[in-house]
N, C-alpha and C positions, 0 to 999 in steps of 0.2 A: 379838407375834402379835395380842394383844388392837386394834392402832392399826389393821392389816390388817381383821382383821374388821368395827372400826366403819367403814373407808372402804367396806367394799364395804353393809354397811348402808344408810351416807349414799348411795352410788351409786343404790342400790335403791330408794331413797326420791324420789331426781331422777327416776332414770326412771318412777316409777309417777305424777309430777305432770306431766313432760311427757306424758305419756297422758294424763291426765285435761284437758290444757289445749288438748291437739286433739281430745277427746271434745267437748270444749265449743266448743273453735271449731266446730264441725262446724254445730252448732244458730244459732250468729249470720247474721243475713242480710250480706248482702257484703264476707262474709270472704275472700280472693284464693285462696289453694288452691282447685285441686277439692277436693269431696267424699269421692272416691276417693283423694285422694293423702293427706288428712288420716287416714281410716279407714285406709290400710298404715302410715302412718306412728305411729298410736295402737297398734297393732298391734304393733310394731318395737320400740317401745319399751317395751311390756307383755310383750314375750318375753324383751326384757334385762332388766329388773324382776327376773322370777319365776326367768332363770337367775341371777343375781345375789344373790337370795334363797336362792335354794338353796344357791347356794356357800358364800355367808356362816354359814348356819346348818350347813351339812357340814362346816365351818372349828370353827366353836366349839363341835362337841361332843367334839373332839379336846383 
């Protein structure tokens, strides 16, 4: 159970740097995305983060 919860951890940790890594493209000048497609997508992935997080820590207080 314990290898389960560090995977979704680790998962949780991917997705809250791919968010941070289109929060930042966003700021570079001619970077190919729109703007809008970077922002859903930082988004997208900041929602699987935080539900990920949840699970993980709803996991390991069992």
């Amino acid at each position: 159970m314990k290898s389960v919860i560090s995977i979704l951890f680790l998962l949780c940790l991917l997705l809250f740097v791919g968010s941070i890594w289109n929060i930042l493209a966003i700021k570079r000048p001619g970077f190919y995305p729109p703007k809008q497609v970077l922002k859903k997508r930082a988004s997208v992935l900041a929602g699987g983060g935080v539900l990920f997080l949840l699970l993980s820590i709803v996991l390991s207080s069992f």
